[in-house]
C-alpha positions in Angstrom: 0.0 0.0 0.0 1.5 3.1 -0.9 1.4 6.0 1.7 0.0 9.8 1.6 3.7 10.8 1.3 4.9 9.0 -1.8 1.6 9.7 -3.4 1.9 13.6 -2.5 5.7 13.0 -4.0 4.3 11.4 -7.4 1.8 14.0 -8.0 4.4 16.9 -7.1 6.7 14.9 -10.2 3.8 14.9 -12.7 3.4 18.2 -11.8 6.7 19.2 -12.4 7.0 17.5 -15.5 3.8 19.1 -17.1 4.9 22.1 -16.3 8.4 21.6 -18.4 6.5 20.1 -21.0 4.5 22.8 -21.5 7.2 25.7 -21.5 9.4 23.3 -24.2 6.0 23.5 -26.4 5.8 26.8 -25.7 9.6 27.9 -27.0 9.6 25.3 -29.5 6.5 27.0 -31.1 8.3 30.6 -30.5 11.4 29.7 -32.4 9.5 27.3 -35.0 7.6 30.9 -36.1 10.1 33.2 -35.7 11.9 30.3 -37.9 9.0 30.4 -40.5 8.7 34.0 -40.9 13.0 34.6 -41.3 12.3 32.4 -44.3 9.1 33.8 -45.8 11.1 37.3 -45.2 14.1 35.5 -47.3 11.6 34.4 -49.6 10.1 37.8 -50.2 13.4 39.6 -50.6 14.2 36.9 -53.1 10.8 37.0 -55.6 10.8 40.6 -55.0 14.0 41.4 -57.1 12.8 38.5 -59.6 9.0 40.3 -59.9 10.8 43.4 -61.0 13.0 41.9 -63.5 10.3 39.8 -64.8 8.3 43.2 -65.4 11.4 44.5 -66.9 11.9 41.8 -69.4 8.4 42.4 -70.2 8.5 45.7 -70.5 11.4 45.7 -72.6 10.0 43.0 -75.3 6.8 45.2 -75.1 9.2 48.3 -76.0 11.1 45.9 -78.7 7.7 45.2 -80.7 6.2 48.9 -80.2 9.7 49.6 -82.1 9.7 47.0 -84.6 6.0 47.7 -85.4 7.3 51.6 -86.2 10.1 50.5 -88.3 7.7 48.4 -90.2 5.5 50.9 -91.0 7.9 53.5 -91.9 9.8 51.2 -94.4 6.1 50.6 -95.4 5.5 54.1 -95.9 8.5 55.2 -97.9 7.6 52.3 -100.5 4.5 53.6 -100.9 5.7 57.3 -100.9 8.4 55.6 -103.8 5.7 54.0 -105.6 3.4 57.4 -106.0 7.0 59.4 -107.1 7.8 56.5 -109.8 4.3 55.4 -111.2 2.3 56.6 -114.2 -0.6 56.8 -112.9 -2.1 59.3 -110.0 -2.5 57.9 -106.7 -3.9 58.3 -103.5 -2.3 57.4 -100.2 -4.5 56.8 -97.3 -4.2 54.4 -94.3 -6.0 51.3 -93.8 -7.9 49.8 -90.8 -9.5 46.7 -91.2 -13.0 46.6 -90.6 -13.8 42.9 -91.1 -11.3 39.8 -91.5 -13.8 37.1 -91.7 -14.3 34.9 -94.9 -17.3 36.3 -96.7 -17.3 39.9 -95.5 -13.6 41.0 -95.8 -13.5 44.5 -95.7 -11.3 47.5 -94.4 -11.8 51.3 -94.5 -9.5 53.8 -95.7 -9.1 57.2 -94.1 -9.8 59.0 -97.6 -13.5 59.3 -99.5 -15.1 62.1 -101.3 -13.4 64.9 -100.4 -10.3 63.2 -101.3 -11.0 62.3 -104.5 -12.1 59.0 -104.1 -15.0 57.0 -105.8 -16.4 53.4 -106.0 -14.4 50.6 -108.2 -11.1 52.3 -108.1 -8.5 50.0 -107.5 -6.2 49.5 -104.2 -2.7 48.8 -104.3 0.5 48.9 -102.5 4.3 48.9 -103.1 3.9 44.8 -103.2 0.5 44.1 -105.1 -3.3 43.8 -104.9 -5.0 45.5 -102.1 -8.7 45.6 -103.4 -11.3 47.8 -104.6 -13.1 50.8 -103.7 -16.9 49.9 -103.0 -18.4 52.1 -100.8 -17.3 55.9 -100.6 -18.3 58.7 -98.0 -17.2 62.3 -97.3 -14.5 61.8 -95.1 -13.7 57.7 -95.4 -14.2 54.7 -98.5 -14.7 50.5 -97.5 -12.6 49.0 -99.7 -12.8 45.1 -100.7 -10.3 42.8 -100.8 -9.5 40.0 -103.9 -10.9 36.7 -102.1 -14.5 38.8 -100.9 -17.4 36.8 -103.1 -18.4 40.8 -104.0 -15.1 41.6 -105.8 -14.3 40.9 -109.4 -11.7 43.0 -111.3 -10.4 42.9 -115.2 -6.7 41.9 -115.4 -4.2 40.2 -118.1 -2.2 37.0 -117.8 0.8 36.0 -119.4 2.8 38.1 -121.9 -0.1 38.7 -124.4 -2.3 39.9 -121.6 -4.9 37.9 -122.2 -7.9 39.4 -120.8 -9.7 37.6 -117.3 -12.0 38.5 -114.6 -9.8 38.4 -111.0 -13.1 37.5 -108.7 -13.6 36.3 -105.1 -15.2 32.7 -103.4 -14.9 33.9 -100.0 -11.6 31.6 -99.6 -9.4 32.6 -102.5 -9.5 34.3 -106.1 -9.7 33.0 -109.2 -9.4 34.3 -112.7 -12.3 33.6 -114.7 -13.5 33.5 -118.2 -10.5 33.0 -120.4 -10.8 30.4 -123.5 -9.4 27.0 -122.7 -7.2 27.7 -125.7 -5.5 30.0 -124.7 -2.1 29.8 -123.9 -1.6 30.1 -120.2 1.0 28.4 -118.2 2.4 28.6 -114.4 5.0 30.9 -113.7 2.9 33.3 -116.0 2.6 37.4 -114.4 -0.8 38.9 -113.7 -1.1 42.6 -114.3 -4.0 44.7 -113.3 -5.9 46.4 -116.5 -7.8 49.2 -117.0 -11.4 49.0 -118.3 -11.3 52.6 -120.8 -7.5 52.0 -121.7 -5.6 48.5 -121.4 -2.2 50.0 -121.7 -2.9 52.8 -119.1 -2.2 50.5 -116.0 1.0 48.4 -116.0 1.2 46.8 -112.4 1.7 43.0 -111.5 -0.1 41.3 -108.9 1.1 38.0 -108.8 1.9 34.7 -110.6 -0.1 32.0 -112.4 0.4 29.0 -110.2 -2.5 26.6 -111.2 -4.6 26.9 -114.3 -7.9 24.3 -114.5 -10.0 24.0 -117.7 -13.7 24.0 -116.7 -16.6 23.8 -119.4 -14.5 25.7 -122.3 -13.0 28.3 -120.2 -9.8 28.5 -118.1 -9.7 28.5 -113.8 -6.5 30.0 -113.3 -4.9 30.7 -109.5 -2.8 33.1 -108.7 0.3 32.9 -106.3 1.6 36.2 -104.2 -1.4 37.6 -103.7 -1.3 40.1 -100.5 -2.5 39.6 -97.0 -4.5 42.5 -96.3 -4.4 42.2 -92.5 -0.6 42.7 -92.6 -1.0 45.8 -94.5 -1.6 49.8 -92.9 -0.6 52.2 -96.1 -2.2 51.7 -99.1 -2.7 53.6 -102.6 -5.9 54.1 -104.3 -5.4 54.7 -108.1 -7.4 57.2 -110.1 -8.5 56.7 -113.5 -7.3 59.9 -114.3 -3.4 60.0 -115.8 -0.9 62.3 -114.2 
């Protein structure tokens, strides 16, 4: 039987124990946070130098396009300017925003219309090709067309004896329409655009045969090198009147 003394002695133990236990939980959980937040400080003053050179790299490859976009339109821009200096023909230059990408309703606008000088059909170009056509004009602005809208169709001759075609639009692509099947057409050929009053008025190549396709008597020909509108901001509209 154990006496009032030992059992007094054992209690005052467990007491004594408990109450160590307790402070070690105590300071382990002090340092244990004070351990945590050293390293989320460490962490912080880590990412905080890599947030601001991420935002710098950004910002710099944002810069690097803003410049390269520039260049690109001032080299496209002095073209232009060269093309309106060398060409036969009276142009005028306007800027381009395109108003609809999609398939069967490709069209832009051009910052020029009446007051400009500008009327419906004229033709579109730029220092590379084929922009489009003129279909809608209004004081201040004209909604030009481009070559693949189902709306468009345009004279033009093919190969070296110009042989006469209609340039028109599926919605996908243009095709040259309406030339006889015995004609002599052959890839590789050029593709000029043509002027409805006076054939030899307008000497400017669009592109290159690159498929022909006899259909029912009359040649499908495909032409290669044909712009891309959407890459395109300066443009020239040509007047039928010569300079």
């Amino acid at each position: 039987m154990i006496s009032k003394r030992k059992i007094k002695s054992l209690l005052l133990i467990i007491l004594i124990s408990t109450v160590v236990i307790i402070f070690f939980i105590l300071n382990l959980n002090f340092y244990f946070s004070d351990f945590l937040v050293s390293k989320l400080s460490y962490t912080n003053n880590i990412s905080a130098p890599n947030s601001s050179l991420t935002a710098e790299i950004h910002n710099s490859k944002f810069d690097s396009k803003i410049y390269q976009s520039t260049l690109k339109e001032n080299e496209e821009l002095k073209k232009i300017l060269k093309l309106q200096n060398q060409s036969r023909f009276s142009l005028i230059t306007a800027e381009m925003t395109i108003k609809s990408p999609t398939i069967f309703s490709s069209t832009a606008y051009a910052n020029r219309g009446k007051k400009s000088g500008v009327v419906t059909n004229l033709i579109v170009i730029n220092s590379e090709g084929l922009v489009g056509k003129i279909e809608n004009v209004y004081d201040d602005y004209s909604e030009i067309i481009f070559p693949y809208n189902p709306r468009f169709n345009l004279l033009v001759f093919v190969g070296e004896n110009k042989v006469p075609g209609i340039l028109k639009g599926d919605g996908i692509s243009s095709f040259i329409h309406y030339i006889p099947s015995e004609s002599e057409i052959n890839i590789g050929d050029p593709v000029h655009l043509a002027d409805n009053v006076n054939p030899n008025y307008i000497n400017f190549q669009i592109g290159d045969v690159s498929e022909v396709r006899n259909e029912g008597g009359f040649l499908r020909i495909k032409i290669k090198s044909l712009l891309n509108p959407n890459a395109i901001k300066f443009i020239s509209i040509i007047k039928n009147d010569k300079i």
